[in-house]
C-alpha positions as CSV (number, residue, x, y, z in Angstrom):
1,X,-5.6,-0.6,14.3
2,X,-4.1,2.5,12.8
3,X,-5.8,5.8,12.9
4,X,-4.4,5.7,9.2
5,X,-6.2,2.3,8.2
6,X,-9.7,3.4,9.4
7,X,-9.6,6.6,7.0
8,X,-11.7,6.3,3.6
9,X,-9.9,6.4,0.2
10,X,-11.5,8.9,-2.0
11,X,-12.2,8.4,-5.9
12,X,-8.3,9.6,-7.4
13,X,-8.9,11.7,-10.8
14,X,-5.6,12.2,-12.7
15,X,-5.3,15.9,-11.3
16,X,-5.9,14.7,-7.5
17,X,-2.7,16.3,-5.7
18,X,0.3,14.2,-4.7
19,X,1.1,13.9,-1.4
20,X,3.3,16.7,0.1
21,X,6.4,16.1,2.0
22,X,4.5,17.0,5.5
23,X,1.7,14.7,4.5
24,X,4.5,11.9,4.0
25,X,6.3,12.8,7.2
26,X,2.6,12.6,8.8
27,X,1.3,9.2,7.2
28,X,4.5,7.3,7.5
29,X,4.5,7.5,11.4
30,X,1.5,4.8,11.1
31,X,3.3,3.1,8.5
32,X,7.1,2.9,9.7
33,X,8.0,-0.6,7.7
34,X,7.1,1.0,4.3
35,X,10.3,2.1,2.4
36,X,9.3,4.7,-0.1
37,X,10.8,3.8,-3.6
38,X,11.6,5.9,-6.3
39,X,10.9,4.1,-9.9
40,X,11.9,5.6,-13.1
41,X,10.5,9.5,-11.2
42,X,7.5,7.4,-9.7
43,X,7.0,7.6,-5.9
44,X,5.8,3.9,-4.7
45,X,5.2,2.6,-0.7
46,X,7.0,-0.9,-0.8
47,X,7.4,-3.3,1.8
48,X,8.1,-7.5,1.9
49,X,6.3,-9.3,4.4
50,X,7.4,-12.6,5.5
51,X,5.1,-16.0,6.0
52,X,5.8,-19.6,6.7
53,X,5.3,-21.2,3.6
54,X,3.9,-20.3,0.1
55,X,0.3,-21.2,1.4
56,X,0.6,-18.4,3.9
57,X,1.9,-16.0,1.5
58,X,-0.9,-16.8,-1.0
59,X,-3.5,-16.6,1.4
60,X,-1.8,-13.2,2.6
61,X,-2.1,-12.2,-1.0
62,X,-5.7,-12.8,-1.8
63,X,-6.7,-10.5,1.4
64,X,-5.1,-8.4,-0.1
65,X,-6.7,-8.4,-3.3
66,X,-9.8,-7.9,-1.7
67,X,-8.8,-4.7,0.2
68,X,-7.8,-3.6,-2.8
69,X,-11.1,-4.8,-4.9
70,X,-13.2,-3.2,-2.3
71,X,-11.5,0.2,-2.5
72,X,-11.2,-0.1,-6.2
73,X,-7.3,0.7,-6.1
74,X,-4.7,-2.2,-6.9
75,X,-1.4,-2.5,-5.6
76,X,1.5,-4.7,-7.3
77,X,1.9,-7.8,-5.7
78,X,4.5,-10.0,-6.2
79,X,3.9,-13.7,-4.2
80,X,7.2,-16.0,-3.4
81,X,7.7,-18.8,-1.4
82,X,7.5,-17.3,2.1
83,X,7.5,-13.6,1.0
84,X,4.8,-11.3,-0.5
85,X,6.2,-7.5,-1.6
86,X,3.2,-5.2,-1.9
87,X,4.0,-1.8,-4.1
88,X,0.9,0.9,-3.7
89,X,0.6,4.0,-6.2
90,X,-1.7,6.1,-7.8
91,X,-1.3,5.6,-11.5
92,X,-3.4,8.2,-12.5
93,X,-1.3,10.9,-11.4
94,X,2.3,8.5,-11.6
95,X,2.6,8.6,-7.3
96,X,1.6,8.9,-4.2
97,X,-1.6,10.0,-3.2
98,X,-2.9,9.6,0.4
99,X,-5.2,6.5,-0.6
100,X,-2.1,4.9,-0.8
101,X,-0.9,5.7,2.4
102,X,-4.6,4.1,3.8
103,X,-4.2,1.2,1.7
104,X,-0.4,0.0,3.3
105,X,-2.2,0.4,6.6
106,X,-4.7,-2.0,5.8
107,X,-2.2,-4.2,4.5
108,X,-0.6,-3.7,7.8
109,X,-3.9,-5.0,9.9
110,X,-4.2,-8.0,7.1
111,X,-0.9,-8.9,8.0
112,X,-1.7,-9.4,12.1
């Protein structure tokens, strides 16, 4: 488990800062298969994970809709046959705030 993953998301108002470019440097070492994507000036943490079957990947996908329920912070999911991409950003302030950074690394441990 990542030191990253066992941190606690705090509430994000729409004037919470943005992560800095140290702060990125910092939470990507826990996170390394993230790819940071830029969409339309909005920083997002991407990354596809790979599964079996569709069953797998649906079952991947509801844990993690409850990570997300129970931190109140909802990532975009996109489920395929054998794939799940999971997007995390902070909508409120249109990127990337350090909940998001906790919330891939919990995606990470739901992946194991």
């Amino acid at each position: 488990m990542s030191q990253l993953s066992e941190q606690q998301c705090e509430a994000c108002s729409i004037d919470a800062p943005k992560v800095t470019e140290d702060e990125i440097e910092q939470y990507k070492a826990d996170i390394p298969e993230w790819q940071i994507v830029d969409r339309d000036g909005i920083m997002q943490l991407e990354r596809t994970f790979k599964f079996r079957d569709f069953q797998q990947a649906l079952d991947f996908t509801q844990r993690v809709g409850e990570i997300a329920e129970q931190a109140d912070h909802h990532p975009a999911i996109l489920t395929e046959y054998g794939k799940v991409t999971v997007t995390w950003w902070s909508h409120k302030i249109k990127g990337l705030h350090r909940n998001d950074f906790i919330l891939a690394a919990r995606t990470d441990e739901v992946a194991k």
